[in-house]
Structure formats: C-alpha cells, structure tokens
N, C-alpha and C positions, 0 to 999 in steps of 0.2 A: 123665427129668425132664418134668415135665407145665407146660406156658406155660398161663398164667392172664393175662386181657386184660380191663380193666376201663376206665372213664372218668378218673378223675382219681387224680394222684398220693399225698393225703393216706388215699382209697379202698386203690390198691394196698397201701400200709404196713402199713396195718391188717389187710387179709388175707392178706398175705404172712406176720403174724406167727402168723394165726392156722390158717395151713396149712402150714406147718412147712418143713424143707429141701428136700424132693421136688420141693414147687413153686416157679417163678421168677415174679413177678408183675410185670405191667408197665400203665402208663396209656395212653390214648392221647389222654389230654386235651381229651374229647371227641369230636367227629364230626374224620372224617381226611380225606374228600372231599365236595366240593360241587359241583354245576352249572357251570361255569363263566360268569360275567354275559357271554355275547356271545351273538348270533344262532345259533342251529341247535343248541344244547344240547338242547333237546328238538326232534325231528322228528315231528311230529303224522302225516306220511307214509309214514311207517316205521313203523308201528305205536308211535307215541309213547316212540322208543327214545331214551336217553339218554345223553350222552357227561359222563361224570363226570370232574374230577380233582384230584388230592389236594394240599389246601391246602400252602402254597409252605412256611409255619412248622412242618408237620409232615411233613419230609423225617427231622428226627432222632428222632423219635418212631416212624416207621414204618421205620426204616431198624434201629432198636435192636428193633423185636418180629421185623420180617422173621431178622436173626441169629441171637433166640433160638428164633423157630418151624423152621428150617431143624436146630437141635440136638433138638430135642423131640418127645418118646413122639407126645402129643396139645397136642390147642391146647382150653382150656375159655374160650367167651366167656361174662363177667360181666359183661356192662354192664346198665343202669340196665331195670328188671323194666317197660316201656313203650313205645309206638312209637319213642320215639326211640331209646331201648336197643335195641332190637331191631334198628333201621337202621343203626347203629354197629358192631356183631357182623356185619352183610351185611359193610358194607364193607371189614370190617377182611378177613373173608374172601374177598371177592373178590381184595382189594390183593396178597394172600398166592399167591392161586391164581395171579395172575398172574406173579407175579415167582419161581413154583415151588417156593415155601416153604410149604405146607401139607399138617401131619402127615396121616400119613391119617384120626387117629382123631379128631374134630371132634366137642367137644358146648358146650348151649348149658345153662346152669343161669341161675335168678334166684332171689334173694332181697331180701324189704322191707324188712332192718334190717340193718343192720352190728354184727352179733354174732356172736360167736364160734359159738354154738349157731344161728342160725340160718344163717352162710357152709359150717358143717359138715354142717348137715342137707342145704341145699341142694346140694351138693358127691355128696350120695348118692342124688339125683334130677335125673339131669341128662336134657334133651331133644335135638329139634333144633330149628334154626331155624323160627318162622312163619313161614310165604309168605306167610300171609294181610295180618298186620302188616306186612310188607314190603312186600309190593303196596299197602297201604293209606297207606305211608309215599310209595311212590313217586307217586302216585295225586295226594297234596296236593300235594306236592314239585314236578310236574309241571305241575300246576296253576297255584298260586303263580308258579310260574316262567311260564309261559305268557300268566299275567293281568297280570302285574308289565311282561314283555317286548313285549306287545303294545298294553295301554291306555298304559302310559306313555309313549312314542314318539307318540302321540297327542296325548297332555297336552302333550306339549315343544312341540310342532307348532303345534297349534290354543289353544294358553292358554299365551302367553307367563310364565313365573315358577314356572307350576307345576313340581313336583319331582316327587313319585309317586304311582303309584294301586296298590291291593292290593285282594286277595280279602276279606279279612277290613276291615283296615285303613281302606279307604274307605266302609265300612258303619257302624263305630265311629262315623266321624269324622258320620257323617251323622244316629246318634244325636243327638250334640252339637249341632250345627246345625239340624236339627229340633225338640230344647228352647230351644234362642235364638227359633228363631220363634216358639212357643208363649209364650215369656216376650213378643215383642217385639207380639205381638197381643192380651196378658192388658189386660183394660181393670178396675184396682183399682175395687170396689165399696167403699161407706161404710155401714160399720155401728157398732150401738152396744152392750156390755154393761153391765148391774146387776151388781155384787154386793154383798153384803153380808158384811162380817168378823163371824163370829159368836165366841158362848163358851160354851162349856159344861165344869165341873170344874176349869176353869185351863187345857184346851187349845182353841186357836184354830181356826176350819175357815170354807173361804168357802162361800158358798150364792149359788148362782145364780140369778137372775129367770127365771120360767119360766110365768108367766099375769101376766098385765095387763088390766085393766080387762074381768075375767071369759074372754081369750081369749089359747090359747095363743102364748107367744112362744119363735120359731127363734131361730137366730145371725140371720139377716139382717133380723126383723122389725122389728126399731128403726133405723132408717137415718137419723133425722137429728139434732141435738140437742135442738131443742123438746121432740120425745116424750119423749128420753133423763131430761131434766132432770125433767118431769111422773113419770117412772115412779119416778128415783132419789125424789122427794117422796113419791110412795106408797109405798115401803117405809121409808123413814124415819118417815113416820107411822105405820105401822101396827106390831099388836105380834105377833108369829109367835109359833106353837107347832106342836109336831112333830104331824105328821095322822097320818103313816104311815112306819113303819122297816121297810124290805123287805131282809131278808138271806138270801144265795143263795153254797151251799160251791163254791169252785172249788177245781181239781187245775190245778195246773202241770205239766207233763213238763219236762224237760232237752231240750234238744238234742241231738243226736247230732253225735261227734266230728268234727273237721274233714277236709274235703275241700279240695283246690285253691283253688277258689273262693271257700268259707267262709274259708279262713284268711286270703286276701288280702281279704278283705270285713269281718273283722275284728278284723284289725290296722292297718289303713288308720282304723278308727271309732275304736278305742280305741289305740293307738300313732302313729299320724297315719303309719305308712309307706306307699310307694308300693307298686303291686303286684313292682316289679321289686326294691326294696329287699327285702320279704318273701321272697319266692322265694330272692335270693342269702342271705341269713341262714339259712331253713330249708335250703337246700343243705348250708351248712357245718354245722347240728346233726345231720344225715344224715350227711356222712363221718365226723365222731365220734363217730358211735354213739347219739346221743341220741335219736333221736325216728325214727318207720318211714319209707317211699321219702315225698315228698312232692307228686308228681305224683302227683294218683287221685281218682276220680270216687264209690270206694266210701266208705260210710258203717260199714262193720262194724266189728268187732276182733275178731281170732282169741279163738275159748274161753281159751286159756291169761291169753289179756292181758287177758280180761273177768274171769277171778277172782285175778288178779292185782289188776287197778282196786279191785274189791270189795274184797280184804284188806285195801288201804291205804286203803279208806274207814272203813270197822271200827276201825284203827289212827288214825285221825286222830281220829272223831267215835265212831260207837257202832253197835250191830249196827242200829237203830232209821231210820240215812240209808242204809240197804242197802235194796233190793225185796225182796220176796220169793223173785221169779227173773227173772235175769238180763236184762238189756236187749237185744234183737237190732232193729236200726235197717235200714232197707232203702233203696236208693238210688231218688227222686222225678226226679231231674234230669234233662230231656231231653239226649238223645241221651247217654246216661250209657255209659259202656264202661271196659275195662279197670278190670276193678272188682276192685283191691287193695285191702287193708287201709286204716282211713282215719290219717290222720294221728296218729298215738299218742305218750309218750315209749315207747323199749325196757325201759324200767325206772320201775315207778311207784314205786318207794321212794325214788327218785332226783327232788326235789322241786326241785332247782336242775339248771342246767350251763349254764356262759358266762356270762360277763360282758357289760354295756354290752346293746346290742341284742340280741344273741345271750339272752343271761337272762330280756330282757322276753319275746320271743317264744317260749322254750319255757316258761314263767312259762305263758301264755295257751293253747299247746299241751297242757300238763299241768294244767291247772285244766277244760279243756273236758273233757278223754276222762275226768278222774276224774269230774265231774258229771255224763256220761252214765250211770255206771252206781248214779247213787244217788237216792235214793227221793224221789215227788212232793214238789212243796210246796202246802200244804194252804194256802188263803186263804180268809176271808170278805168277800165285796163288800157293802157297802152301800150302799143309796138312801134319802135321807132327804127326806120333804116335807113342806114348814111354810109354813102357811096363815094370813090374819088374819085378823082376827075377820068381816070382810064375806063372806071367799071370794073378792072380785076379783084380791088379787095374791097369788102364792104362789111359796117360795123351792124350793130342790133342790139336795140339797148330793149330793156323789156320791167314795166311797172303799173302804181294801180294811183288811184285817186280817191281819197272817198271823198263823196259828194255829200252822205247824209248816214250816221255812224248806224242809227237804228240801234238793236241789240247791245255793237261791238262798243258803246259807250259804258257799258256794265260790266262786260262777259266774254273774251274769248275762249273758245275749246283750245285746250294745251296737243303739242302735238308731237308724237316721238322723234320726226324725222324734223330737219332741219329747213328754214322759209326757203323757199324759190324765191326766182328772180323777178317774179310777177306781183311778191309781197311790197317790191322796192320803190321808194318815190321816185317821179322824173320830175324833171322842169316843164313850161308849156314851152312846147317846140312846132315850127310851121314847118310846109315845105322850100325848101331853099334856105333855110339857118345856117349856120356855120360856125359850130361851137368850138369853142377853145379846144386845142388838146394840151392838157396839162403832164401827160405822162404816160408811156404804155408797158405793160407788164405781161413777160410770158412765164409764164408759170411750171412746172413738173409737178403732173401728181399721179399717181397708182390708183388704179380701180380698187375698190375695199370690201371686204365679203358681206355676207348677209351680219347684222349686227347679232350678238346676242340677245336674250330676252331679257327685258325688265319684268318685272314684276308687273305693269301696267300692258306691255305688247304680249304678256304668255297670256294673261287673263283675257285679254282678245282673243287671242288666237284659240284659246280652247272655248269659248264662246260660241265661234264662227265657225267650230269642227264640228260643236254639239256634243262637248266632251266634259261631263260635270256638269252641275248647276251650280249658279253663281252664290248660290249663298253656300256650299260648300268649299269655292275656288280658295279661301282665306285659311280654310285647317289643313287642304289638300295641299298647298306651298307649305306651309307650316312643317306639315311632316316630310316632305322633301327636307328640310335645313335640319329636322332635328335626328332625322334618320343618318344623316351625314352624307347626304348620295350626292347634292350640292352644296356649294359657295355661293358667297351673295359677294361680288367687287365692284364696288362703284356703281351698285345697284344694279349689277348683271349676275344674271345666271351663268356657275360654271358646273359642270359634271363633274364631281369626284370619281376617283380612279373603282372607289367602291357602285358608283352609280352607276358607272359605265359597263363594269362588269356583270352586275343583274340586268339591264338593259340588253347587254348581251345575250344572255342567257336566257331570258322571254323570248327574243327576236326569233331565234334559235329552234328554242322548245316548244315555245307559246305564241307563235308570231301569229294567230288567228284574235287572240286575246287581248295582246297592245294595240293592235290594229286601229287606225282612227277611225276607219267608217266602220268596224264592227260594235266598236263603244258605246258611237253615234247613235249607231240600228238600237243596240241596249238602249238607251237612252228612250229612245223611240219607243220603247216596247213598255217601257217603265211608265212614261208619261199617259201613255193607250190606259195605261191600270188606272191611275189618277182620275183620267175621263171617264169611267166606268166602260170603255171598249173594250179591256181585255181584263181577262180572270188572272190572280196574279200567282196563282198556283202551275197554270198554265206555262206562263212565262219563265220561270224558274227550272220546270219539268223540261223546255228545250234547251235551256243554256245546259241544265246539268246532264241532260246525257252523255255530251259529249265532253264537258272539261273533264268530268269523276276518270272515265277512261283513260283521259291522256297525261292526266298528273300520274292514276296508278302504272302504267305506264315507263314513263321517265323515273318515277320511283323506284324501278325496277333494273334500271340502268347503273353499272357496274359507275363510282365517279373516274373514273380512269377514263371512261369512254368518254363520258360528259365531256372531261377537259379537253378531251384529243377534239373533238366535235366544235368546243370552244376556239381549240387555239388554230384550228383551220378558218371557222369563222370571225376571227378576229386578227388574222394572220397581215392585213394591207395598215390594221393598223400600229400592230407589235413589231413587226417588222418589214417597214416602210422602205421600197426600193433606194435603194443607197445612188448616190448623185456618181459614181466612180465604177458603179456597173458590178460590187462586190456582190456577196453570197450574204447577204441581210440575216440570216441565221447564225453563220459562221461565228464560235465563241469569241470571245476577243483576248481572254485569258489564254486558255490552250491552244487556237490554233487549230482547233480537228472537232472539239463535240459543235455538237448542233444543237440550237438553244430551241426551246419549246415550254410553251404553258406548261405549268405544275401543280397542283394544289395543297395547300397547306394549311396547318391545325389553322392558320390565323388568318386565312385566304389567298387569296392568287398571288403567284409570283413566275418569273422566268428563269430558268434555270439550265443550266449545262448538260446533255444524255452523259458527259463522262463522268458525272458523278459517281463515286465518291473521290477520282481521282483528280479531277477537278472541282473544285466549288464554287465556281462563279454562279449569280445571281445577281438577278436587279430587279427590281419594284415592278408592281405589273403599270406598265406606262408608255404613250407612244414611241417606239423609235428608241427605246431605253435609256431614258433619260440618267444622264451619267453619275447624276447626282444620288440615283437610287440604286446601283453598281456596287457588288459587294462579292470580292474576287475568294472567301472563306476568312476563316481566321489569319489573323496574322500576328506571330509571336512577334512578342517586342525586346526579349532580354532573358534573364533573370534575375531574381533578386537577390540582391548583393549579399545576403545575412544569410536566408535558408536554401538559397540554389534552385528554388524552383519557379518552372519557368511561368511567365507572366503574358498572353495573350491577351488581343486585343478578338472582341466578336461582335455581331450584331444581332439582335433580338425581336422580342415582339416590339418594345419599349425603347429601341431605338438602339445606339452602340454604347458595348461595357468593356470594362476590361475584367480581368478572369486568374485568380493565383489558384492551382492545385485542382483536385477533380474530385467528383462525386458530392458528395453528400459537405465535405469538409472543405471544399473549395469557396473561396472569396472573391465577392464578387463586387464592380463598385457602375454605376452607368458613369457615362462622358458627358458631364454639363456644354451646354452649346455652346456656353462664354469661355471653355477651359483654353481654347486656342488648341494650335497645335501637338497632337499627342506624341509623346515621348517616352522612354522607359522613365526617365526621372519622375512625368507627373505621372504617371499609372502607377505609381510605386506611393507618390504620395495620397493619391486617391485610395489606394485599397490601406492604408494606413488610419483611412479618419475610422472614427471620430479622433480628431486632434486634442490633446489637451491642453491647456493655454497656460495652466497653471492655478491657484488656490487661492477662493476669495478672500481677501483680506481680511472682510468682517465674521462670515461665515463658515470660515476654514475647510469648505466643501470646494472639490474640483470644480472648472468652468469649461467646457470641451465647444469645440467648433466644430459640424459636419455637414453633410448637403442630406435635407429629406426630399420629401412627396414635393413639398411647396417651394425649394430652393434651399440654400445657406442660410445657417443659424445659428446662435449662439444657447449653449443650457449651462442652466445653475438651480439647483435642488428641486425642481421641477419648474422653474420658468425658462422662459424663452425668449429671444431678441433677434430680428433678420436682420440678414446681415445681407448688403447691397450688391454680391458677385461672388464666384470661385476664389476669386484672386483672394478675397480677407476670408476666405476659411485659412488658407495657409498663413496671412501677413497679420491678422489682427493679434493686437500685444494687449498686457496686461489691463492696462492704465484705459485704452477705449473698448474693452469687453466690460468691464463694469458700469465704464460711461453707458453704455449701449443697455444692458442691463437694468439699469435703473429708470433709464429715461421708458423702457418698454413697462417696468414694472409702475410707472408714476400716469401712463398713454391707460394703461388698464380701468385706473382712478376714475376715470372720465368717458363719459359717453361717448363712446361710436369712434373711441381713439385706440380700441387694441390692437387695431389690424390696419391694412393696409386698404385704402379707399376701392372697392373696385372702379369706379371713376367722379372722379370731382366734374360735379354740373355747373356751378358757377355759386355767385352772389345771390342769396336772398331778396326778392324786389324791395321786400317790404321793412327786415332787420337787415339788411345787409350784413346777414353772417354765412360763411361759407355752407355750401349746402354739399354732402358727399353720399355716394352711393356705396354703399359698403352690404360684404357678405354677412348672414348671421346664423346663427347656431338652425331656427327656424326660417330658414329664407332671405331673401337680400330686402332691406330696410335705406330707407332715407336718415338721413341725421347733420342736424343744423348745429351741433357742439351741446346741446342744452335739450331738444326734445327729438326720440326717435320716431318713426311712424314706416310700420312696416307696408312695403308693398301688397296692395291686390292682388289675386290669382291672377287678376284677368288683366293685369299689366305687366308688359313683358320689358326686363330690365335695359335690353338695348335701345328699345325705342321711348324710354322715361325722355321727358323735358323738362329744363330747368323749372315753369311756371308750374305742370303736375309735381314735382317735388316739393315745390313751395305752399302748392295748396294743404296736399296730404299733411306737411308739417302742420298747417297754421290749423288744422283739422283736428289732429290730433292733441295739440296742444291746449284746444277750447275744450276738448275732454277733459283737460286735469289732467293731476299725475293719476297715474293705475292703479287700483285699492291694494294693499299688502293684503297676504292670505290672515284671516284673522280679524285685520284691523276693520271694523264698523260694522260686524256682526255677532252675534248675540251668538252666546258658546250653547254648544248643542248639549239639550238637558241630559243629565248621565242617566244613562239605563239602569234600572234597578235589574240586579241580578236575579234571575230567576231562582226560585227554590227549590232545591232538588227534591225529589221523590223520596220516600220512604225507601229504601234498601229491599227487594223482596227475599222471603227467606229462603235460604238454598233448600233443596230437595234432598234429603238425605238418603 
C-alpha cells in the first residue's frame, strides 16, 4: 500500500478515487507545525535554528497518517505545487521521521489541477523534496517570526495600544497612510469646462472647447466663472463646422490569463470581493476540479489547454476570433517565481461550476483565459475639429469605433479609473459638416486628490513595489482590518487613528524597515534562496545585525522621549497651521498651556502642559477634531436625597457619569441614544437597574437596565431587549411581560433567541427567510427549521444569500444531529477489579 498525503480533505477524496485501492489517502489539513509564539523559537545564535511544534488540533490528523505511514510500501507527498506545499511535505516528514514512521521509499509529486489525468500523470513523475523552497520557506518563516517577536514587544513598550508590527504588514499599512497624507496635503484647484452637445444623423456626441480667443485651452486654463461664462457665449454664438477628421486603426490585444494578483485585482473591481474572500472561493473551485492551482506568478497555459481555449472559441464564435497562432504570454511581474500555469478552468467546454459566488468567479476565471487566446479587436479612433467661422474658438470632440470586437465580444479588463473620452462613440463626420448645436455647457469643477486605495489598486501597487507576494496579499489585508489600524468605506482604505500612530512610529524609529525599496531588496534576497543563489542563513545573518541593535536600542529609550520624538514628528499633522495665523498648540480650554502628545495606559492622546490644573484633552487626531475634546470632568449637580455630588467623565469605554469615590463610588456609561445629558438623566442612570414592578404569575421582581449588549428586560433569570434607553425608564407593567414572554416563546424555536446579526434575504429554493445570527460556537445560518453553522474559512461579512442557502440545504440532507446516546450501543460496564489481599502490617 502506498500513503498518499495531501492538504485538505475534499483534495484527498477526489484522489483517492482517482488512484484506486493501492493507495490510501489522507489530508493533513494544511500546515501540521508552526513556530511556537514564545521567545527562543528561532535562535539567531545557533545558526537561526528552529524549534517547531505541531499545532495542538492536529494531534488526530497526524496521529491517523503517522498509523498508516508505519503500514506502508512508500509515503508520496501531494501537497499544494508551491512554497507553501512544499513546507507541508517537510514537515509532515520530518513529524514521520521522528516518531519512526517513515517508509523508506519517499517521493514528492505535484500537479496543477485536480484531474484525473493530470493526478495520473503526475503520479509517473515523481521527485524529491526542494531544499531550495524549503530553505526559502524557512528563511521568511524565520524572518516573519523574528520581526513580529522583536518589533512588537517594542510597540507594547514604547506606544501604549499598539498591537502589532510585521515584515510585510507594516509597509502595507504605511501605503495607506502615506495616500491619507497625500490626500490631507492636496490643496483642490478651480477649474472650468465648455462643451457643447452636438448632432449629427440623429446621434448625439459632446465636443469640447479647446481655443479661445485664438489661444489654446488645457483642463486648468479657464479657472474662474467670468471667462467660463464669456467663452460658453462664444461658442453659442458661433456656427462650427468640422476642419479636420483624423482617423487612426488600433489593435487591442487580450490580456493574459490570471495570476494571484490579477485575479484578486479583478474580482475586487467587478465582484466587489475581498482579496481573502477570492482566495477562499478559488480554493474551493481547486479542490473540485474546476479551475488550475491558484497560487502563481505565471502567466502561461500548457499547449494542450491553449488548443483546447481555441476549440471552444471556434465552438462559440467562428474560426475568424481565433489568431492565427496561438498566444504564448510571458511573466512582467517583479520578483515573479514559481512560475506555474496561470489560473485556467480544467475544462474549457465546461462554461459553468458552482453556484452563488463560487459561479461568479469561475464565470470571470473562464471568460479571462478564453479571451486570452482569441484574436485582436480591431478599432478606429477618431479626432474631430470644428472651427467658427473667425478661427478664435474651436470645438474637439474625441472617440473610437469598433470595426471588429475580437476578445472584447467575451471579456473586458475592469478598470479603477473612470472611461476617457476616446472610450466614446461619434457619428461619421467629413470635412465641411455642420452639426447641430443642440446645447452648450460650462461647467465648475475642483481638481480631486489621489483616490484612496481599493483593495484591487493596493494589491497592484504592492505588486509593482515588490512588496509581499501575492498569495500572501489576501491575509496581509486581512490583518490590517483585524488589527484595527484600518476601515474599509465603500470599499476604500482609511487609516485608523491607531494605524497612523504605529506608522509613525516605524517612520520614526525604523524608517529603514517600512521602506519600499528595502522590502523590495528583502524580497529580492528571499527569492535568490528559492533559486538556490543564496544560502538563507546568510540572508538572515545581515538583516539581523542590524535590526537586533536598533530595536535594543529604542528599547532603551525613556517613553517620555519616544513621545516628545513622536509629537515633533507628527507635529504638521496634530496641529495643522490654523487659517487665522493662530498659535495651533495654544489650549483652547485655558488659554496659556501648550498642548503636546502624551501617552497613555490606553494609547495616545493630546493633552494640556497645565495639567492638572487644566484637563483638557482630545483624541489623538488631525487638527483635533472637536468631537474628541474632552475639557476634564464636569460636575453636573448633586443628588437630591444623599448630597453627593454627581460628575460626568470620560473613559477608556467612552463617557460615564460618577456618584462618590473610591472603591464605593457608582458608576453608569452614557448610552449614545440617551440624548442630551442632564443631572435629571444622570441621576436616573446611576439608579438602574429600575424596577418595573412584580410578575403577576410569578410574584418575582421584573427590573430594566442597560448591559454589555444595550437595554434589557430580567425576570428570574430570563431576559428580553428592549429597543432604546428611552423604555429602560418608560416600559410599564402590562408590555414587560408582553416582552418577556414573547422572548421566552423566540427561545422555543430555532435561531429566534437573539437578534439576527443580519437578514440575507429569501430562500431560492423554500422561500423562507434566511438570517444570519451569532451563536454560542460561532455565527450560524438558520432558515427558521434547519441551522448550519458557518466554515472557518468563511468570513461572516462577505456570506451571500446563495452560500447561505446552499450550507442550509447541506446541512439539512444530513438529517437532524444524533442525540448523545441515541443509536449507540451503551458501553459494556467494566467489571470492578478485585482488590489485593490486605498485606499484614509489620509489627
């Protein structure tokens, strides 16, 4: 019997079926060991040697291949055709070697699709292990780990709040924060366009101003309205006719199929997904067979899958959207390696597979690689210029023609910026025409900054730096959002206040480190390992001489200094020259202190030098934003009964109000619905929990108060939300029980205790409501009648109506769940052992 070892279990099935009884196949669900997160996991002393061990949830996983490699001829590792594959196959054999389970005859096969014919071929080409990819694995791995373990213990230190810094991760992030500043320095200019709505044959086309008063006009040359309005009068006066039709044939080419990068760059454009959503969906069209490995830098397609493409382009359109011979596409992309096949379906007759998300994306998988292998598109561009009868002002209308779609009948590439004016149809126009003019428009508009980044233009742009590799770019966003350092708005990046402050602070400390082209050079240095050009002990040996030093270093740095160091270097954006020529420090409370960076248990803030006799503060944020202004406490009263007095404060967790002091002082936070604060409502806030009065039935109190999750109703340990602040204080007898029951009868019923965290729609198939809801073990789907918990590897914002409705109808064809007990045979009772004879005591 020969043990066959692959990544994931939907993988093993398929090629267990497709290698018959010989072999036994098993997953290992990925990577089986990791680093351990504590000090001394890598020894940089030791010749950067590593103490690895095997994650705690794959004891049964490695416990079940160790069994069957201990029975078996040979052991063939099949994991994923990439470094990472490649480092999965070490470790599984190392785990093997150790625990004295490994056959002696060891090989290592890959293949890019999960086909029958291609797991068979590969299966008669088998190798052995890279060292090169191994070392190159270890090399980052090492790295990563070193840069994670070292700056960050730093960050804890010296920048209270911060969470973490990375190799890659903190360069990303500094991307981002470096387009904030670009945006926050753009200073809009005023400009003004002409046009004019023309006509010619019945179809409409605009022409744009382009000479004025004999002298050419740019985008920015009309800047104010006076001109604007004079100029829009000179073309309403005058009568145009075409001077000159300048037409010029272009060739389009196709794109070449997708890579990594491209395919999260454009399914982000045109599917609105994240890069980590794309990645988990092409994974699953990968274990079903549908589409080639989806990690890869290469741009080609094997010959076979190139006249393959062709056939079905012949089969769809005609021999005419063929080339002549065949497309061979080469990889541009820096630091480009491991140059597999590029992302293809396995079967181009196969024009669907999957549903819901799953469908769009091979939908856009399969529409790319067949436009790769079919013939230009042919276009005519036009420039038209029409002049009045003076010569002074003259229009320019500008557009294209296709003559022959080629490709663009299947497949355009999506694109971030917005069409020119060369996208636009015209009419057929000669010279001496004389088109209508239906209408002329002058316009005001502002120059606009560099945009944010999508998710689609960062992953270029780190691309195009050489900054990551693409099959990383999807966890490295990832941890940006979950770190909290950015926002995602309408599908842009924004830097949070905490982002911006560790960006700082590298810039600062470590500005050799975020650097784009020192990454790059890493990068560089990394991939030389992979090639077998450079030793990767080496490589590691120069990066650490010099970080070890300059982290111990700054570690060594008083935080007092840090922050003064900070708040100089981040002084143009704390406080931004004022429009009135003030003193941008100047308190605004007192008058006289000077505000300055501070640091605090809970991270950065600004704050007043006259503290304690001042307490102004505000949020660490450009320009101090007013909203995060927080002038100290401020007494509101006292309380009517015991005389003491009642403050209002702000905290980590946002503002409270405050009765008494120490230990015995009450304390209540300020709901955000509570409206305007008052001593009456601070008075009734540190009063809840309210009592409402005595349940009818059960002669047990019913109290109202605001917890963790909002406003609530109790009664003998159950519970009912209540919809605002307002019905803590307003809800009466008669609808606390209503409320009560109806929550106690919501519990009766699947998936109705709680509150949906969001309603996906209708069922396709039962049209019953489909809702997303939290659960004890993770958030869960539920149709009213059957639940089905979410996957890891589906991440709850980006779920789709269709994935909801499959999971249900999935879980559903399992049946209900066996009770503990029900349909197995009770475990035979152990007969009691019999005790020993008593020995006789020693006298």
């Amino acid at each position: 019997m020969k043990l066959v070892v692959v990544e994931s279990p939907a993988k093993a099935k398929t090629i267990e079926k497709y290698l018959g009884s010989e072999y036994r196949v098993l997953a290992s669900y990925g990577h089986v060991r990791d680093l351990p997160p504590k000090d001394g996991s890598v020894d940089p002393d030791a010749g950067f040697a590593m103490q690895w061990e095997a994650y705690a949830d794959k004891a049964r996983q490695l416990k079940a291949i160790t069994d069957e490699a201990k029975k078996a001829d040979a052991l063939i590792l099949a994991t994923d055709p990439d470094r990472e594959g490649e480092a999965i196959s070490w470790h599984v054999q190392e785990v093997l070697q150790k625990r004295r389970a490994l056959p002696a005859h060891v090989e290592r096969v890959t293949f890019n699709a999960i086909t029958k014919s291609a797991v068979t071929e590969a299966m008669k080409r088998p190798r052995a292990l890279d060292e090169d990819l191994i070392d190159a694995y270890r090399a980052r791995r090492a790295l990563d780990y070193l840069v994670g373990f070292t700056l960050s213990p730093v960050l804890w230190r010296k920048l209270p709040g911060a969470k973490s810094a990375g190799r890659v991760q903190s360069v990303a992030l500094r991307l981002i924060v470096d387009r904030e500043r670009e945006i926050e320095l753009f200073r809009p200019q005023e400009y003004w366009s002409v046009d004019a709505l023309m006509e010619a044959d019945g179809q409409e086309f605009l022409a744009r101003l382009v000479r004025f008063r004999g002298a050419k006009v740019d985008r920015l040359t009309i800047s104010e309205a006076g001109t604007a309005e004079a100029a829009k009068q000179a073309v309403e006066a005058g009568r145009f006719t075409v001077a000159t039709v300048e037409t010029k044939p272009v060739s389009r080419n196709p794109p070449p199929p997708f890579t990594t990068s491209t395919l999260q760059q454009e399914a982000a454009r045109k599917l609105g997904f994240a890069a980590s959503h794309t990645m988990r969906i092409a994974q699953a069209l990968y274990e079903d067979g549908a589409i080639t490995y989806m990690r890869t830098d290469g741009v080609q397609m094997a010959e076979e899958a190139i006249s393959a493409a062709r056939r079905a382009v012949v089969d769809r359109y005609d021999a005419g959207y063929v080339p002549d011979q065949p497309r061979h596409y080469a990889t541009k992309a820096k630091n480009a390696q491991e140059a597999h096949e590029a992302i293809r379906p396995t079967d181009f007759g196969r024009d669907r597979a999957g549903s819901g998300d799953h469908g769009r994306l091979y939908d856009l998988i399969w529409k790319r690689a067949l436009a790769s292998q079919m013939a230009s598109a042919r276009l005519q561009r036009t420039v038209v210029e029409l002049t009045d009868g003076s010569g002074q002002t003259g229009l320019r209308a500008n557009g294209q023609v296709v003559l022959f779609p080629g490709f663009l009948a299947l497949y355009e590439e999506g694109r971030d910026e917005p069409e020119d004016e060369e996208s636009r149809r015209l009419p057929r126009l000669s010279e001496g025409d004389a088109p209508a003019k239906k209408k002329v428009i002058a316009e005001q508009h502002f120059t606009q900054p560099p945009p944010r980044y999508s998710e689609a233009s960062l992953v270029k742009k780190m691309e195009e730096l050489g900054i990551g590799r693409p099959s990383t770019y999807a966890s490295v966003l990832q941890t940006l959002k979950d770190r909290d350092y950015v926002t995602v708005e309408r599908n842009r990046f924004f830097p949070a206040e905490s982002g911006r402050l560790v960006t700082a602070f590298l810039e600062r400390f470590f500005d050799r480190y975020v650097s784009y082209d020192f990454t790059a050079g890493l990068e560089d240095s990394l991939d030389e390992i992979s090639g077998g050009r450079a030793q990767w002990q080496k490589v590691l040996e120069a990066f650490w001489k010099d970080f070890k030093p300059k982290t111990a270093e700054i570690m060594e740095q008083q935080p007092s200094a840090v922050t003064a160091a900070l708040d100089e270097f981040l002084a143009p954006y704390l406080f931004p020259d004022k429009a009135d020529g003030g003193d941008a420090r100047l308190c605004p409370a007192c008058g006289e202190g000077r505000l300055a960076l501070r640091g605090g248990r809970f991270g950065a803030f600004v704050a007043c030098s006259n503290y304690p006799e001042c307490k102004f503060t505000r949020r660490f944020a450009q320009g101090g934003d007013e909203a995060g202004q927080d002038t100290g406490p401020e007494i509101l009263g006292q309380h009517p009964e015991s005389g003491e007095e009642i403050t209002r404060k702000s905290g980590r967790f946002g503002p409270y109000v405050e009765m008494g002091q120490g230990k015995e002082a009450k304390r209540s936070s300020i709901p955000k619905d509570a409206g305007e604060l008052d001593l009456e409502l601070a008075i009734k806030l540190l009063s809840l929990p309210r009592t409402i009065g005595t349940h009818p039935e059960s002669g047990k109190p019913i109290t109202a108060s605001i917890g963790r999750y909002g406003p609530y109703l109790a009664h003998d340990g159950k519970y009912a939300r209540l919809g605002s602040t307002a019905e803590v204080f307003e809800t009466g007898m008669n609808t606390a029980v209503a409320k009560l029951a109806d929550a106690a009868n919501s519990k009766g019923q699947r998936g109705g205790a709680r509150e949906p965290l969001k309603v996906l729609g209708v069922h396709p198939r039962t049209e019953a409501e489909i809702r997303l809801m939290e659960g004890r073990f993770g958030p869960y789907v539920t149709d009213g009648t059957t639940n089905a918990t979410l996957p890891k590897t589906i991440v709850p914002d980006t779920l789709t109506l269709e994935e909801a409705a499959q999971l249900i109808d999935e879980r559903a064809a399992k049946g209900p769940a066996a009770k503990k007990g029900k349909g197995r045979k009770a475990p035979a009772k152990k007969t009691a052992a019999k005790k020993a004879p008593a020995k006789a005591k020693k006298s």
